[in-house]
C-alpha positions in Angstrom: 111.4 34.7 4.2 114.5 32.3 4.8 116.5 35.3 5.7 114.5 36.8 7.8 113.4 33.6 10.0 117.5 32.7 10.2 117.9 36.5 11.4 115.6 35.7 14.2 117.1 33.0 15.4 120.3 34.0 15.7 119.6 37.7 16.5 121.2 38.6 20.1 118.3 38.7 22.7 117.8 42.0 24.2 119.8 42.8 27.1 122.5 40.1 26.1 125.7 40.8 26.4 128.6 39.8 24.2 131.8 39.5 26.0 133.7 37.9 23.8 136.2 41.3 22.6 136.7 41.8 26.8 137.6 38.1 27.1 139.9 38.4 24.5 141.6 41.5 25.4 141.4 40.4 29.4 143.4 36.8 28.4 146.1 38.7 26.5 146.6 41.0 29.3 146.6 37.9 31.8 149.6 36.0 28.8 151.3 38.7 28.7 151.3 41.1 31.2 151.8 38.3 33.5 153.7 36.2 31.8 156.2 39.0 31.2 156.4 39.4 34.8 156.6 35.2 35.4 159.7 35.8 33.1 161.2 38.6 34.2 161.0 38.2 38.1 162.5 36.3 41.0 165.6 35.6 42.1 166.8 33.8 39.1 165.0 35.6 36.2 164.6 34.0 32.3 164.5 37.3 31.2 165.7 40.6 31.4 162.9 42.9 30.8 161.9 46.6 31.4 160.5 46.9 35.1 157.9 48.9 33.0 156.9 47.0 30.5 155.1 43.9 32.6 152.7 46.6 34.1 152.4 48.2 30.8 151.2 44.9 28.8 149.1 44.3 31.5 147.6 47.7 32.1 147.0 48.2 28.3 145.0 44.4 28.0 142.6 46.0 30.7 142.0 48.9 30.0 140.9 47.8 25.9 138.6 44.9 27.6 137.3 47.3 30.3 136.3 49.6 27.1 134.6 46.4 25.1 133.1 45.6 27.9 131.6 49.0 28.7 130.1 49.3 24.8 128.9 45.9 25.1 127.2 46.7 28.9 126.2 50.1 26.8 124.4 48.1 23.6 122.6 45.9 25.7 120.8 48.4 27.9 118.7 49.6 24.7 115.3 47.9 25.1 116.2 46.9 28.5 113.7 46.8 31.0 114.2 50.5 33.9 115.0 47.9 36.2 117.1 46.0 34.4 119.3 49.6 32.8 119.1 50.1 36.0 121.1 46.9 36.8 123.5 47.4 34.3 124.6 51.2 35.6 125.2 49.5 39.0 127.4 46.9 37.9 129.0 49.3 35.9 129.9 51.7 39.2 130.9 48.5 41.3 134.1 48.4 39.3 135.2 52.0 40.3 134.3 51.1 43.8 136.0 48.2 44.1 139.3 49.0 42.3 139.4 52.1 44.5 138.5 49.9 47.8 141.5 47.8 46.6 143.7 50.9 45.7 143.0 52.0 49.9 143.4 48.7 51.3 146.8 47.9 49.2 148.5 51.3 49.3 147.2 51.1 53.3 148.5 48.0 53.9 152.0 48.4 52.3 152.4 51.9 54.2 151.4 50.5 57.5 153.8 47.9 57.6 156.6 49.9 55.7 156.4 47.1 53.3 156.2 48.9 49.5 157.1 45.5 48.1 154.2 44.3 49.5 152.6 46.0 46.3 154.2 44.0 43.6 152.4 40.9 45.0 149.3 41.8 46.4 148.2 44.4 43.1 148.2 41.4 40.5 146.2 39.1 43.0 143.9 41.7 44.3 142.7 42.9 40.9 142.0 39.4 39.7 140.1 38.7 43.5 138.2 41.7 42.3 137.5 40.7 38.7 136.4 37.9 39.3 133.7 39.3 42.5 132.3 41.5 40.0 132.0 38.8 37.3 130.3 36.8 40.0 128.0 39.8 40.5 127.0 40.2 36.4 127.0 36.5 36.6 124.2 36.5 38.7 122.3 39.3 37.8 122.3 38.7 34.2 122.0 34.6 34.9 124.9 34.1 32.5 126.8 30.8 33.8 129.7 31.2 31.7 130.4 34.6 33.1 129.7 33.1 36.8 132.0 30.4 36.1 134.8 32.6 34.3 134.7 34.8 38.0 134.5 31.8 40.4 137.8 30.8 38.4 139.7 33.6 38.7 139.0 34.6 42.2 140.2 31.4 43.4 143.3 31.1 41.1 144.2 35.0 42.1 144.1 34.7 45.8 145.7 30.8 45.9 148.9 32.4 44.0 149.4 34.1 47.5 151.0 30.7 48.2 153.5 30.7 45.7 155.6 34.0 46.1 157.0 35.5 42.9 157.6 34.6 40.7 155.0 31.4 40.9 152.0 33.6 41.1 152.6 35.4 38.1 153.0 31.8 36.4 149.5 30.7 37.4 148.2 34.2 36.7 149.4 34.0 33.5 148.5 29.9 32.3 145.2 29.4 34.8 143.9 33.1 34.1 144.8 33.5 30.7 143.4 29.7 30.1 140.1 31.0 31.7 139.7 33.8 29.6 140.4 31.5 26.4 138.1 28.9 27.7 135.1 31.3 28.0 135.9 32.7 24.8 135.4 29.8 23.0 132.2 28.6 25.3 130.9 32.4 24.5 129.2 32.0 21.3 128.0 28.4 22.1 126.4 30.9 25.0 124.8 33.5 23.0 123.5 30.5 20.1 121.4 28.9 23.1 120.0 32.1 24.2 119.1 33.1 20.8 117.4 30.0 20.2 115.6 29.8 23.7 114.2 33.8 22.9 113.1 33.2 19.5 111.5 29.8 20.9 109.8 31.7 23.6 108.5 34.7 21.4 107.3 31.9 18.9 105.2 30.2 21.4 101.7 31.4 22.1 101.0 33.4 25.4 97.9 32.7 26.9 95.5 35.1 29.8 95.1 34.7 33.2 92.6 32.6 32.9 94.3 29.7 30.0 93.2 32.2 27.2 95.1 32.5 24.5 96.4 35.9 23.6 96.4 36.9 20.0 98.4 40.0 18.9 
């Protein structure tokens, strides 16, 4: 009986999602993909690293959280609402839209203006302006505050770097946006504990008719 009561409680509401694994994989790349590059870059560089390897660190951190993050999306459409799976599948495709809208407008830009450089800059700040729009986006819909916060974060650290030139950007990248990511992993179980508790509150409580009836199932 004890078991099963505590299983309730802290069983993950349907059509909750668990972001902690992307978090995690999304702050290393942040650390170390651009922290390699904060290193490595500028006219008077710490380091002397691979031209590959800042791209690589960074490109591998994604493309793990961008998996966790599509299991989790996948796990939490099972008992999901039509509308709400529904939902889900467009949040899902807004990532290949934007990243390709940002793949047009960066690759434009940069062969407009004969400027390839341009590229090294406006890639690391782009993709963490569109991060953190999507996140805004599953923020909303899924009225998870943490993940709205996490996005408001990083769209404002990513396009305020503009500001700094390299190899600043990729500092603040690296500390503000890998901070983020490590704050909201902490603040993410905290997260999931209150809405746990809030659902088995609410499925506890009695429901009552349309006209102040109780219900009893």
């Amino acid at each position: 009986m004890f078991t099963a009561t505590t299983d309730a409680v802290t069983a993950q509401p349907l059509g909750e999602v668990d972001n902690r694994a992307t978090y995690i994989s999304f702050g290393l790349a942040y650390v170390l993909g651009h922290g390699a590059a904060a290193l490595s870059k500028g006219a008077s560089p710490l380091l002397a690293l691979p031209g590959w390897l800042p791209m690589t660190l960074l490109g591998t951190g994604l493309a793990v959280g961008s998996v966790y993050a599509t299991l989790a999306a996948t796990r939490a459409q099972r008992g999901a609402s039509e509308s709400d799976a529904l939902s889900d599948k467009l949040l899902g495709a807004s990532w290949v839209s934007a990243f390709t809208a940002l793949f047009l407008a960066i690759t434009g830009l940069a062969y407009t203006l004969d400027r390839p450089d341009l590229q090294s800059i406006l890639w690391p700040t782009g993709s963490g302006l569109m991060v953190g729009l999507i996140y805004l986006g599953e923020g909303a819909v899924r009225r998870n505050l943490l993940h709205y916060g996490l996005g408001t974060w990083l769209a404002l650290i990513s396009t305020a770097a503009l500001f700094l030139g390299t190899p600043g950007l990729f500092w603040v990248l690296a500390i503000a946006g890998g901070g983020g990511y490590a704050v909201a992993t902490v603040l993410e179980p905290r997260r999931l504990a209150a809405r746990a508790k809030h659902a088995a509150k609410h499925a506890q409580s009695p429901s009552f008719g349309a006209h102040g009836a109780r219900v009893v199932s």
